[in-house]
N, C-alpha and C positions, 0 to 999 in steps of 0.2 A: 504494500500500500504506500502511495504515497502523500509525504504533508501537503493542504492546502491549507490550512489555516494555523496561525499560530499566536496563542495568547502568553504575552510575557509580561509578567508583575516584577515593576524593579525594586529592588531594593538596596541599600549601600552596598552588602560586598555579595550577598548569594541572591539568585533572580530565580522564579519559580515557572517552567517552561508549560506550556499545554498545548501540546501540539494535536491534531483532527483532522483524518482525512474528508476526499468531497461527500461519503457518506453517512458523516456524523460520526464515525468511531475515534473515541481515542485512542493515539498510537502511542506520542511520549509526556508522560507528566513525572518530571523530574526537579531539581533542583541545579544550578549551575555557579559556579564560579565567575564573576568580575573580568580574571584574567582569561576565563576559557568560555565567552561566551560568542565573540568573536567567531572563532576557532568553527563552536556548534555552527553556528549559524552557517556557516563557508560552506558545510558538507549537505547541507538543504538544499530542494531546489528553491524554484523563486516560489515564493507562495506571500498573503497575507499576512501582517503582523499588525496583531490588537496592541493596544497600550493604553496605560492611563495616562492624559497631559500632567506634567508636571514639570520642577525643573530639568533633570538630567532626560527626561524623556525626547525633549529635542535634539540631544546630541545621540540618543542611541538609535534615534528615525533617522539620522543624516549619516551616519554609520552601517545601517542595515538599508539602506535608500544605494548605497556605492554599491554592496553587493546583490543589488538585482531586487530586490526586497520590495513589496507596494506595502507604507505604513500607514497605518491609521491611529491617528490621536482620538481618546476620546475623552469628553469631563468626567470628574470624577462624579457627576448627581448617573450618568449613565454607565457605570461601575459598581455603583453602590450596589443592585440586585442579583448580581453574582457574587457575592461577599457571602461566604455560610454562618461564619462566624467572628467574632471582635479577636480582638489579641491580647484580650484578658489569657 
């Protein structure tokens, strides 16, 4: 199978990947390193990547925009209902 969509939640140093193919299955839901995300992303083809706007989020659209990538920003009020739970 392969990725067509990919949700990626940043955070300071590990980012949380969700990657789905075009039939709604998930393929990878992993964890990633800061240094090795890069890296992941290289060995993808081109597909979608979701994101929440934020600061560093523009630098990792313009990043993943070089390697072939179509990103999408979204606010965080359209984020908020894929949230399961707090970080209590």
């Amino acid at each position: 199978m392969t990725v067509k969509t990919v949700g990626l939640d940043l955070a300071k140093d590990v980012f949380q990947v969700h990657c789905v193919s075009a039939t709604g299955r998930k393929i990878i839901n992993k964890k990633i390193k800061r240094a090795k995300l890069l890296a992941f992303f290289e060995t993808l083809p081109r597909c979608v990547v979701g994101m929440e706007a934020c600061g560093s989020a523009h630098h990792w659209g313009r990043e993943l925009r070089k390697l072939g990538h179509d990103v999408r920003l979204m606010p965080a009020a359209y984020v908020k209902p894929y949230v399961k739970h707090g970080k209590t």
